[in-house]
C-alpha positions as CSV (number, residue, x, y, z in Angstrom):
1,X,14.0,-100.4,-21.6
2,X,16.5,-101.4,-24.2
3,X,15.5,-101.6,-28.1
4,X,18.0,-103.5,-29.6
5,X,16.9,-106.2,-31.5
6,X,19.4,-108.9,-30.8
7,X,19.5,-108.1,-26.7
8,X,15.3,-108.6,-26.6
9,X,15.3,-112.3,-29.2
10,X,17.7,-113.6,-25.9
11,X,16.2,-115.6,-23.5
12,X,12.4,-115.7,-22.6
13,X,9.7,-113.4,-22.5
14,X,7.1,-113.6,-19.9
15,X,3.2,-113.1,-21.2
16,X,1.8,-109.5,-18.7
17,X,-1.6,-109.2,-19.7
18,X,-4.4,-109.1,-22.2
19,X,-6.1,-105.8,-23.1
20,X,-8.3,-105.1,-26.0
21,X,-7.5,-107.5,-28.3
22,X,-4.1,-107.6,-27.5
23,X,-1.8,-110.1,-25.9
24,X,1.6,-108.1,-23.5
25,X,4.6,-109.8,-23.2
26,X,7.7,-108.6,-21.8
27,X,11.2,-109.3,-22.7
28,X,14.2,-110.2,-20.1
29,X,15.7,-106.8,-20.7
30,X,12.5,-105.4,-20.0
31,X,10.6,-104.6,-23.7
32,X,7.1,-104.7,-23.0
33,X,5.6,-105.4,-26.5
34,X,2.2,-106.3,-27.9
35,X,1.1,-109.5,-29.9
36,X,-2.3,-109.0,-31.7
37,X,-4.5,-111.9,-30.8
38,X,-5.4,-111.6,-34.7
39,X,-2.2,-112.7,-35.3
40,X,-2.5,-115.8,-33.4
41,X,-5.0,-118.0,-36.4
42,X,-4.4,-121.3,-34.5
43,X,-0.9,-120.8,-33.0
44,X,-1.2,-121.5,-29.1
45,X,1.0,-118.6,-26.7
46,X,1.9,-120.0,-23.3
47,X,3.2,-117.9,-20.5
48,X,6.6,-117.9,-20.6
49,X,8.1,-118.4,-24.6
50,X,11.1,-118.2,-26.4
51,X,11.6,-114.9,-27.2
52,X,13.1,-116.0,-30.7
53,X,9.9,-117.2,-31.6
54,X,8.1,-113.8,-30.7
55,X,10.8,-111.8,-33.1
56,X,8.6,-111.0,-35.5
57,X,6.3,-108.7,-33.0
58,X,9.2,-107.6,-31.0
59,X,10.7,-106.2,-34.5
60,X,7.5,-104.9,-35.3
61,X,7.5,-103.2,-32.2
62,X,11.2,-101.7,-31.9
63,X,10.4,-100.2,-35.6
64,X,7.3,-98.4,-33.6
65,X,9.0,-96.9,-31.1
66,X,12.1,-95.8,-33.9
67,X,9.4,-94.5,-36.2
68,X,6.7,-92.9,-34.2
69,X,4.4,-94.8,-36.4
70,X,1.4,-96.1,-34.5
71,X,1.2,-99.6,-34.2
């Protein structure tokens, strides 16, 4: 798995599944990373995206696994 920022906004990321609440993606480099459906308001999340348009969850989630923090 590879947390660099710039590395995981390349290419597409492909959605996994949906648990609890939460939608998985994964990156090409292989970041699997959660997008809360809470998030979502009206926005619609197909199965493949951009991963540039995910950015701000896949930054949310790089600072997680840097920190610690829980999510």
């Amino acid at each position: 798995m590879n947390t660099d920022l710039k590395q995981n906004i390349q290419g597409f990321s492909t959605f996994q599944y949906y648990r609890d609440g939460v939608l998985w993606y994964e990156t090409e480099v292989g970041l699997l990373f959660p997008v809360p459906v809470k998030d979502a308001d009206t926005a619609q999340f197909k199965a493949q995206e951009k991963s540039l348009h995910l950015m701000r969850w896949i930054r949310k989630y790089i600072e997680v696994l840097n920190t610690g923090d829980p999510i």
